[in-house]
GUMIVO-308178 format. One line per 4 residues: their letters; for each residue x, y, z of C-alpha. Coordinates in Angstrom, 2 decimals, decimal comma. Example, Ala and Ser with C-alpha at 12.3 -4.5 7.8 and 13.67 -1.06 7.14 Angstrom:
2
as = 12,30/-4,50/7,80 | 13,67/-1,06/7,14
//
This chain:
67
xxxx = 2,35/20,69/15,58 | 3,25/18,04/13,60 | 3,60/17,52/9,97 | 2,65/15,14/7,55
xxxx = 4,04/13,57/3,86 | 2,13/11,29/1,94 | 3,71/9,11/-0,78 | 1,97/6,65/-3,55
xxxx = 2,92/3,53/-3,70 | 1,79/0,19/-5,68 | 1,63/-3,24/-4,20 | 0,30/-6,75/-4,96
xxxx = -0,63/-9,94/-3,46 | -1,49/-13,95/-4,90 | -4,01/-13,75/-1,53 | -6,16/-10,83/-1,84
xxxx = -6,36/-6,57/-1,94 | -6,20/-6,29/2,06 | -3,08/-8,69/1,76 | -1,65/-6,48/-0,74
xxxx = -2,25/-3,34/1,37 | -0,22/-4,88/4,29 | 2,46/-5,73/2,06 | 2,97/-2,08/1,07
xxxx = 2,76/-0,95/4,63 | 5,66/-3,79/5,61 | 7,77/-2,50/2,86 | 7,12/0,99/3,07
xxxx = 7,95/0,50/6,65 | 11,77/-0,97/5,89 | 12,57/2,66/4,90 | 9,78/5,15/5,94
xxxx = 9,26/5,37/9,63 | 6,12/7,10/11,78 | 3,84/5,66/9,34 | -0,32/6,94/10,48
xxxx = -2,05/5,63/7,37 | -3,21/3,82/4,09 | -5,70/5,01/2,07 | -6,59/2,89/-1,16
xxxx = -6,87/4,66/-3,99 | -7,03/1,91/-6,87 | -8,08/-1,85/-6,59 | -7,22/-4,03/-9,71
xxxx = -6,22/-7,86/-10,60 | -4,43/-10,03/-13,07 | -6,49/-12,95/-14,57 | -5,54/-15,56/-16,34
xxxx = -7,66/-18,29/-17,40 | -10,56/-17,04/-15,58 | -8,57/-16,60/-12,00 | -7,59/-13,93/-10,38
xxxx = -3,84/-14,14/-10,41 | -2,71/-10,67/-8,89 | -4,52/-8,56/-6,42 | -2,90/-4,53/-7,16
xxxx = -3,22/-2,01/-5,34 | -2,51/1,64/-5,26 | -2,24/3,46/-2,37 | -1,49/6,69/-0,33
xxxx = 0,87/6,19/2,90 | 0,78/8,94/5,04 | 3,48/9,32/7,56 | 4,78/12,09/10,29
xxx = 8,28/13,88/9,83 | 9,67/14,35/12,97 | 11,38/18,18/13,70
//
């Protein structure tokens, strides 16, 4: 059997939303290990001047705790 956490995390990206999800997977993944999924809650940007400067992200990481 194995069992599952799931943390939230925030992340952002000058390139785009899907950019910004693998960026909170990498870092996640410096302390978190056994990592199974994403799921993206929230999608929002920065604009200034008419750009978009900042894609955000929120996001569920789900992960399996070893026994």
């Amino acid at each position: 059997m194995s069992i599952m956490k799931v943390i939230e995390v925030l992340a952002n990206s000058k390139v785009s939303w899907e950019d910004a999800a693998q960026n909170a997977v990498k870092e996640a993944s410096r302390t978190v290990k056994n990592i199974r999924s994403i799921y993206i809650q929230d999608h929002s940007a920065s604009v200034e001047k008419g750009k978009i400067t900042q894609y955000r992200i929120t996001a569920k990481v789900t992960f399996e705790i070893k026994g």
